[in-house]
C-alpha positions in Angstrom: 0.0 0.0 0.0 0.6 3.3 -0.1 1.2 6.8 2.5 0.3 10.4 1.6 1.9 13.2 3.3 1.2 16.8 1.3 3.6 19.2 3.9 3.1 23.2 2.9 1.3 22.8 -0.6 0.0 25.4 -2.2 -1.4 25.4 -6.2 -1.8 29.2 -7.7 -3.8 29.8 -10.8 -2.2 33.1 -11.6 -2.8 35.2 -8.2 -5.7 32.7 -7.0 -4.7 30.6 -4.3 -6.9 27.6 -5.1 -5.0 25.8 -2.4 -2.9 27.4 0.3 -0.4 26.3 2.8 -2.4 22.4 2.8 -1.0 19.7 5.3 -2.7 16.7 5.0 -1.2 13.0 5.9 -3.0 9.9 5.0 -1.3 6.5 6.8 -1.5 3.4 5.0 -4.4 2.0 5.5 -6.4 4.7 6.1 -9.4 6.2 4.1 -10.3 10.0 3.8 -13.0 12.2 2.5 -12.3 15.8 0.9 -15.4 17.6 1.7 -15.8 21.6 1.0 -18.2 23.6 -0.8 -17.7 24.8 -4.6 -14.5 25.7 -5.4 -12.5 25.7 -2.3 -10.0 23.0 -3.7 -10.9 19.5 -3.6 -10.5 18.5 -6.6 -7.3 20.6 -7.3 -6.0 18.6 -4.3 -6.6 15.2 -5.7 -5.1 16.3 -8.9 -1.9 17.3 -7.1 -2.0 14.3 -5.7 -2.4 11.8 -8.6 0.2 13.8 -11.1 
């Protein structure tokens, strides 16, 4: 299996700060839910995430 550990990630769409200063750690194992309203980053996350 696999870890994720995101330490001080931030993603800018010009000067929007889609996400800002995230810290997020995941042990193996482990399941997780991104949950936010509209446009606060989820999906930018997981894209970070996946390459």
């Amino acid at each position: 299996m696999a870890e994720v550990k995101l330490i001080g990630v931030w993603k800018m769409f010009g000067d929007f700060a889609a996400v800002k200063d995230m810290n997020l750690h995941v042990k193996d194992g482990e399941f997780m839910i991104l949950l936010g309203p509209s446009g606060c980053g989820k999906t930018t996350t997981l894209r970070m995430i996946s390459g």
